[in-house]
N, C-alpha and C positions, 0 to 999 in steps of 0.2 A: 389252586383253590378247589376244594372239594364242594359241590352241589348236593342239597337236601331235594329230591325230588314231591310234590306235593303229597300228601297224604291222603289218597285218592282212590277207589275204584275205576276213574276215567287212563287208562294208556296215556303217556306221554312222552314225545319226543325228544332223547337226549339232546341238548342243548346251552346253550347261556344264555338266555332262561330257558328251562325247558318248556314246552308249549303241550300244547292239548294235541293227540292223536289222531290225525280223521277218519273216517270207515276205510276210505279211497285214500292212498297215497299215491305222490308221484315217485320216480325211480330215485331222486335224491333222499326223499322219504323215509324210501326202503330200503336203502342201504345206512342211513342213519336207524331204521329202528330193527333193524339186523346187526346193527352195530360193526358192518364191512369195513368202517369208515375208520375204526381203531384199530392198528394195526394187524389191519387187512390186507384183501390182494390191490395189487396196481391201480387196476380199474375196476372198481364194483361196480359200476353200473354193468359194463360187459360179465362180470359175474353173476347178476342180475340176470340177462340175455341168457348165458349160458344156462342156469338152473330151469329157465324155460325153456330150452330147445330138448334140456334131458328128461323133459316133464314131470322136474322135483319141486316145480312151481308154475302157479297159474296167474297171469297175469290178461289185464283187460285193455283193448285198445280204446280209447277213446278219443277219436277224430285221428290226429297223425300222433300222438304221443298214448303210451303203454301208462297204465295205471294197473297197480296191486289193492287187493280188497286186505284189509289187516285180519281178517279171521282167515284168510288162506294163508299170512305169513306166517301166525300163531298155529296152525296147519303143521304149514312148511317146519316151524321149530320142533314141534310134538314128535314128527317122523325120528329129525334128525337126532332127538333124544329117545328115540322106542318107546315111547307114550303113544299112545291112542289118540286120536284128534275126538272131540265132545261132538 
């Protein structure tokens, strides 16, 4: 079944339903709005980890779990595609 995603200026999370965006994701999140999660690697999250350790991504800890801001993932995609980040 193919999903019409809203028609929207707001980001949103692939899904069934797709849902609203948050500023802050968590690492399930971001590899959902990275789209790792479609055939991707093994473990996105640890691909996650990795792009932070090689510093091609900044991520935020908060308390004991790692959160991503979505304008450093849209960041992260701009690089990846030789665009400029705004």
């Amino acid at each position: 079944m193919i999903h019409s995603y809203p028609q929207s200026s707001q980001p949103v999370l692939p899904g069934n339903p797709p849902e609203p965006c948050p500023e802050l994701l968590t690492a399930e999140e971001a590899v959902r709005y990275l789209r790792l999660d479609v055939e991707g690697p093994k473990n996105p999250v640890d691909t996650l980890r990795y792009y932070r350790e090689k510093g091609l991504l900044t991520g935020v800890r908060v308390g004991r779990h790692m959160r991503y801001r979505r304008a450093d993932l849209d960041a992260f995609l701009a690089r990846l595609a030789g665009e400029e980040s705004t």
